[in-house]
N, C-alpha and C positions, 0 to 999 in steps of 0.2 A: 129467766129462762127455765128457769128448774120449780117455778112454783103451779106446775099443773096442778089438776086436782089427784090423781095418784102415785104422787109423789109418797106420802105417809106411808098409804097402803104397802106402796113398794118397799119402805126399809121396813115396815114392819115384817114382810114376810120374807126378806134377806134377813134380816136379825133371825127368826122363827127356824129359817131353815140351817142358819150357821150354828144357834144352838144346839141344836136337835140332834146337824153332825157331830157338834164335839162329845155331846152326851154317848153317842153310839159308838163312837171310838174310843172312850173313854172305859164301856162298860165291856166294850171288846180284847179289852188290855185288862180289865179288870177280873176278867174269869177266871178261877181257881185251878179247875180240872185241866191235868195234863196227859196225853196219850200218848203211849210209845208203843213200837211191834216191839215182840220179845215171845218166848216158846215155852211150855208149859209143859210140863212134865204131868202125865195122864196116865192113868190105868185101862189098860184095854185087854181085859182078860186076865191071863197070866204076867202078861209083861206092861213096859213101860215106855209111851211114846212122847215120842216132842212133837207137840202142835203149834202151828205158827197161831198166837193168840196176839190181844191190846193189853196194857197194863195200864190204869184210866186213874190219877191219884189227883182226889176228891179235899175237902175239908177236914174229914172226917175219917175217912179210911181210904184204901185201894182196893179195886176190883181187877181182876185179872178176868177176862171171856177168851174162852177160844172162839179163833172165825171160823171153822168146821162144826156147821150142827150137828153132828156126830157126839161132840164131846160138852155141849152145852151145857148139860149136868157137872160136869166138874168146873163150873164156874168158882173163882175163891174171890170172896170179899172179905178183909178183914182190916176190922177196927183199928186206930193209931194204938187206942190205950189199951187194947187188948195185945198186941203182940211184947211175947218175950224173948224172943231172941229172934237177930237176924243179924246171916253172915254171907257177906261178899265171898266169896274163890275164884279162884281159875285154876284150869287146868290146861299142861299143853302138850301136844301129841307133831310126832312129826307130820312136815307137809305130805310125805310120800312114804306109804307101805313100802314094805320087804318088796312085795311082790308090783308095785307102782315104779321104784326106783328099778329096779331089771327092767321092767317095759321100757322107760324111760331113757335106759341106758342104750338099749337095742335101738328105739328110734332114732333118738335125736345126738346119739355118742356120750360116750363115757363121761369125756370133759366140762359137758355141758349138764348134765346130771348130776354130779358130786354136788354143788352147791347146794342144791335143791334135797339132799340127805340132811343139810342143818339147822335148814327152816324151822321155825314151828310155831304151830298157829296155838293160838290161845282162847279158850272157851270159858267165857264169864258165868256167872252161876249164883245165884242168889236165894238163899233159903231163909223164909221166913216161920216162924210158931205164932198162933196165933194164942193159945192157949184151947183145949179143950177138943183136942182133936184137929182142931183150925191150921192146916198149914198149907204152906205152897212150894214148890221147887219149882223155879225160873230159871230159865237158858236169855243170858241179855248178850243184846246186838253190841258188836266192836264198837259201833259207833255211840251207841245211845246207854253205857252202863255207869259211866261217873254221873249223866242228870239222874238216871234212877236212883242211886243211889245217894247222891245229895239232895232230891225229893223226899227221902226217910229221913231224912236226920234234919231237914229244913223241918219236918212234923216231930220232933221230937224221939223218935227213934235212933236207937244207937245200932249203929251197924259197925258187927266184927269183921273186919277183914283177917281169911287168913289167908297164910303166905305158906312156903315149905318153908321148916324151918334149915335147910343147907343153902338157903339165900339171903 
């Protein structure tokens, strides 16, 4: 029943096309390069902005792009073996201004506003030297700042975390 004449044909190009997939899923899992959003810290004049940029980590080094062509020029790439220090922080600030918690209070009542006085969000921060002028100041997402940061030290990079020291 099964000895037509393309029969062969047939599993040769089932075989061909099962390979073929496992190759490409194979090499899809295989890619190095990892992307996260994260914000850069950029010179715009006198002062200093956060741009929503990617932070792209390669074989070989990381590149940081902002996504505003505006700041395209302050692209940082730099080397594993070229960087000498890099340090994790946070900082935290409460959820609600002086002047946010009175708003707050007026609208929605006092009671329900106190809580919201002892919030406090926390702002990741990662400063890397690349040597030679080479550096970067990053702002990392809540969600995405332990893979960054265990991306540096998975490349050999030691990352200092500091903490305050009254904690």
């Amino acid at each position: 029943m099964f000895d037509f004449y393309g029969q062969p044909v047939l599993r040769r190009f089932v075989s061909v096309v099962i390979v073929t997939s496992l190759f490409a899923i194979a090499s899809a899992f295989a890619q190095t390069a990892r992307t996260y959003d994260v914000e850069l810290v950029v010179s715009d004049g006198k002062k200093s902005v956060e741009t929503d940029a990617d932070i792209t980590f390669d074989d070989k080094a990381f590149k940081v792009v902002p996504d505003k062509t505006q700041y395209q020029s302050s692209t940082k790439e730099v080397e594993y073996k070229n960087i000498t220090q890099a340090d994790h922080t946070y900082s935290k600030k409460p959820m609600l201004s002086g002047g946010g918690a009175i708003a707050t209070a007026l609208l929605v009542g006092f009671i329900v506003a106190i809580p919201f006085l002892f919030i406090k969000k926390k702002k990741h921060w990662l400063t890397v030297q690349g040597g030679e002028g080479n550096f970067a100041v990053i702002k990392l997402g809540d969600q995405n700042f332990r893979q960054i940061v265990a991306e540096l030290q998975a490349h050999g990079v030691k990352v200092n975390e500091l903490k305050d020291e009254g904690k």
